[in-house]
Structure formats: C-alpha cells, structure tokens
C-alpha positions as a LaTeX table, in Angstrom:
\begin{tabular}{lrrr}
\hline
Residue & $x$ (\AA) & $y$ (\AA) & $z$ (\AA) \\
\hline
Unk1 & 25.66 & $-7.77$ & 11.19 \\
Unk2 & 26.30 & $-10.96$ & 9.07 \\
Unk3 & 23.64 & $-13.87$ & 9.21 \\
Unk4 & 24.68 & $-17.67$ & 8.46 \\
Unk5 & 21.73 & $-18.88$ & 6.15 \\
Unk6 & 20.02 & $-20.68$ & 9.10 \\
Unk7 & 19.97 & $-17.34$ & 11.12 \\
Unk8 & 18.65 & $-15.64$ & 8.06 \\
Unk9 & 16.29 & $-18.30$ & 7.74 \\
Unk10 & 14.72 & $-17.85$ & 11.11 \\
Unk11 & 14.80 & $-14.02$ & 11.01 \\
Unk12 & 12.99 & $-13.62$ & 7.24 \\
Unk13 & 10.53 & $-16.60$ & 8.02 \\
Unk14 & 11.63 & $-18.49$ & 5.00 \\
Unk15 & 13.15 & $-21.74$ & 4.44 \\
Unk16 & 16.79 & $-22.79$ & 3.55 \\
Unk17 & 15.51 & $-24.31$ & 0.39 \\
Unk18 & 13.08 & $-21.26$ & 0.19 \\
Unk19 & 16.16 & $-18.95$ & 0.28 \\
Unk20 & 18.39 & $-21.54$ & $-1.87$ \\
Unk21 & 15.38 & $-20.95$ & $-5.00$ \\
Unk22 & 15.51 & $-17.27$ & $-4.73$ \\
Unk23 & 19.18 & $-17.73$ & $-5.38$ \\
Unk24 & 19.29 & $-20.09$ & $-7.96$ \\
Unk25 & 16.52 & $-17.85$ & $-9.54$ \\
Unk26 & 18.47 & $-14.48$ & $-9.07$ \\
Unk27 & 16.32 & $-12.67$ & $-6.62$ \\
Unk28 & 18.83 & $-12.69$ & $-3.70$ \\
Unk29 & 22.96 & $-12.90$ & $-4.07$ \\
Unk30 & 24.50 & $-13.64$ & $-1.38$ \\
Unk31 & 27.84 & $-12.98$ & $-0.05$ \\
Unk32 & 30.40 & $-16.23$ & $-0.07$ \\
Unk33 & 32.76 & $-16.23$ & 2.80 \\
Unk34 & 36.73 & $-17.89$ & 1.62 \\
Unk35 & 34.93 & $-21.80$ & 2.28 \\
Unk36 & 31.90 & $-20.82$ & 0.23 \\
Unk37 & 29.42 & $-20.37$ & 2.98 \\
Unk38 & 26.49 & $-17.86$ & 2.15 \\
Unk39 & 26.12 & $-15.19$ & 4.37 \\
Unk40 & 23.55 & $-12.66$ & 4.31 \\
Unk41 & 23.30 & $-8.53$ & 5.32 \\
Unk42 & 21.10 & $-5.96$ & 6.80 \\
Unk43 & 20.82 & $-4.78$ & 3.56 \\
Unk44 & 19.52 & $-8.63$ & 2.63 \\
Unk45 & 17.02 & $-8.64$ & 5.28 \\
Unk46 & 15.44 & $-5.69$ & 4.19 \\
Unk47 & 15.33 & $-6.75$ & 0.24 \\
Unk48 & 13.81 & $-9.83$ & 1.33 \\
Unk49 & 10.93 & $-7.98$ & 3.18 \\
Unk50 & 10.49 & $-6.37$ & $-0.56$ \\
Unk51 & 10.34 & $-9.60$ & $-2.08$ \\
Unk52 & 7.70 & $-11.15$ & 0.28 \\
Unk53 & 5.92 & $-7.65$ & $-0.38$ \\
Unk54 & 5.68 & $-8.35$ & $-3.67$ \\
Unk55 & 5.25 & $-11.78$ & $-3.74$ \\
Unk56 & 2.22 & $-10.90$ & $-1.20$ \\
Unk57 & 0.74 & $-8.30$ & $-3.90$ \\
Unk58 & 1.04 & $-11.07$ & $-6.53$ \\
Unk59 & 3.48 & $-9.70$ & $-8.13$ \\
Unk60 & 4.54 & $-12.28$ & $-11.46$ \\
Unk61 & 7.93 & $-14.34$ & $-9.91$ \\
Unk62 & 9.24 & $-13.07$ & $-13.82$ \\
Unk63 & 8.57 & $-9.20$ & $-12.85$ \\
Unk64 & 10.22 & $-9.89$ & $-9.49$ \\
Unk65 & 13.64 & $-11.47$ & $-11.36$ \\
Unk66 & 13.14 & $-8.52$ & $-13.98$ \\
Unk67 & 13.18 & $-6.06$ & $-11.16$ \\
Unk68 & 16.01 & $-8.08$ & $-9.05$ \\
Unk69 & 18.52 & $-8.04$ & $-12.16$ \\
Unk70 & 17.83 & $-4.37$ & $-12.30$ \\
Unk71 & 18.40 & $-3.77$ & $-8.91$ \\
Unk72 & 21.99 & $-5.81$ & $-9.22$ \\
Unk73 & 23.01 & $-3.35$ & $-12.20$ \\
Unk74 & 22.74 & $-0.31$ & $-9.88$ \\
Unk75 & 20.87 & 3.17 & $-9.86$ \\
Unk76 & 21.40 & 3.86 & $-13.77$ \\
Unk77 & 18.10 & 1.50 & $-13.90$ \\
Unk78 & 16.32 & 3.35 & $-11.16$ \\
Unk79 & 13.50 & 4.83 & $-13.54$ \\
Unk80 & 13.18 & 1.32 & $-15.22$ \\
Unk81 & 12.42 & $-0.64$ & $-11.68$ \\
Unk82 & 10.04 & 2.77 & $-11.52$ \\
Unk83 & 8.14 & 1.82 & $-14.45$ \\
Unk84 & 7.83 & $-1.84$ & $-12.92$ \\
Unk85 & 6.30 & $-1.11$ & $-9.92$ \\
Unk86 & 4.01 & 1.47 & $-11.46$ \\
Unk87 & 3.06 & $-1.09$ & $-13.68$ \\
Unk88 & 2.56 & $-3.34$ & $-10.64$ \\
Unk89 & 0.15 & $-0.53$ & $-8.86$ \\
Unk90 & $-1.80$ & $-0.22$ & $-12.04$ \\
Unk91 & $-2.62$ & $-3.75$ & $-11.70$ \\
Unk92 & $-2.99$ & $-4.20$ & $-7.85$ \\
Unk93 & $-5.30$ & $-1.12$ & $-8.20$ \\
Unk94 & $-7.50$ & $-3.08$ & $-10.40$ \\
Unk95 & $-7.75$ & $-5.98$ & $-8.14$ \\
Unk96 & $-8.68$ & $-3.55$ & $-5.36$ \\
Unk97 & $-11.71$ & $-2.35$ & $-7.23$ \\
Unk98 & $-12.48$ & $-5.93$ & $-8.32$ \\
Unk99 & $-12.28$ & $-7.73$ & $-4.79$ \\
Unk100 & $-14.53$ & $-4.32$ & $-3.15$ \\
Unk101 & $-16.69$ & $-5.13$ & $-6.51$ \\
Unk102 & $-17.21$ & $-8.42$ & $-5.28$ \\
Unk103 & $-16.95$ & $-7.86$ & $-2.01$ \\
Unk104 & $-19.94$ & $-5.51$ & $-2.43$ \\
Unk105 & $-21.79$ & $-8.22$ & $-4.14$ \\
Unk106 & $-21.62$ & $-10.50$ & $-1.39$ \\
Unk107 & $-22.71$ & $-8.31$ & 1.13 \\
Unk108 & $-25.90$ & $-7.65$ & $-0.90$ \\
Unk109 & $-26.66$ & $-11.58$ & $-1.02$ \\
Unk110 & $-25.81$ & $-11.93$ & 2.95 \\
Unk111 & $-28.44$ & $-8.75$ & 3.44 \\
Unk112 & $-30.65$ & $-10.59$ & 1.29 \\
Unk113 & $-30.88$ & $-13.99$ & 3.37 \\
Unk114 & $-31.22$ & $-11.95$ & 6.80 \\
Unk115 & $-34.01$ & $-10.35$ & 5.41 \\
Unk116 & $-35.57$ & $-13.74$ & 3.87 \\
Unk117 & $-34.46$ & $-15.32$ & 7.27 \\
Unk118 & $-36.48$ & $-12.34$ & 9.26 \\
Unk119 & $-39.49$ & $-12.36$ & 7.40 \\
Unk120 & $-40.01$ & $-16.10$ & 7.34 \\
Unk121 & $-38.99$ & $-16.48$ & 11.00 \\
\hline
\end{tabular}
C-alpha cells in the first residue's frame, strides 16, 4: 500500500514538516510519483518505527544519518550499520546502569524521610 504524506503522517504520528526534516536530512527517501508528490511504503512505515526507536534511545541525529546513508547503499554495509548499533548498545547499556544507579539513590533518600517522618510523627 502507498501512503500520500498526510496519510503517512497520521499513521507514523509525525508531522508533515517532521517528515519533510527527515528528508531534507537523509533519514527517509521517499518515492516521487510523475507530478512530484511524495509517497511513502510499508517498507517506510516500518523504517520510521526504527527511527523513532532510536531517536527514543537517544541515539545522536548524526549516528542516525550515518546509519540511514548506509542503509541506502544496500547490504554490502550490513556489518558497518552492525558496528553502529553495537556501539549504540554499549552506550544505552551505560545509561541503564547510570539511571538504576540513581534510581537506587533516590529510593534510599525517600526511605530515609519515611523513616524521619515515622519517628517524629
């Protein structure tokens, strides 16, 4: 199925001018019909889900067109967008342990002012 931009708008959640910056920044390439209207694929739909995946994991927007162009080249680069996203993990991984770190933390300081609250109440 083929979307116009405003159905592909509604059904990835994103704006038209969202969608129009991905372009212009090489993350998405949509098909042109013969007047020069974008129209966007299954196949689009799904990459876009990636993106916001990504995007979600703070993924760099630079990593994300660094993937992207390797994507467009084809499967030859299939170990390099690999490497990325291992790269990625490493990182996200860290965060993980960071945020529990903290998270942790916190949870020590709300124990502490329920037992300060108990014992003076």
């Amino acid at each position: 199925m083929n979307y116009s931009i405003g159905e592909f708008s509604k059904l990835t959640n994103l704006s038209i001018d969202t969608l129009r910056y991905y372009e212009k920044e090489g993350l998405i390439t949509p098909e042109r019909k013969k007047n020069g209207r974008r129209y966007y694929s299954e196949k689009d739909v799904t990459w876009i889900a990636f993106i916001k995946r990504l995007k979600e994991t703070k993924m760099p927007i630079k990593e994300i067109q660094k993937y992207a162009k390797l994507r467009a080249i084809g499967n030859s680069t299939m170990s390099e967008r690999m490497d990325i996203l291992i790269k990625h993990k490493t990182v996200l991984k860290e965060e993980i342990t960071k945020a529990n770190e903290n998270l942790q933390k916190l949870n020590e300081k709300i124990d502490f002012y329920k037992s300060a609250i108990d014992f003076s109440v």
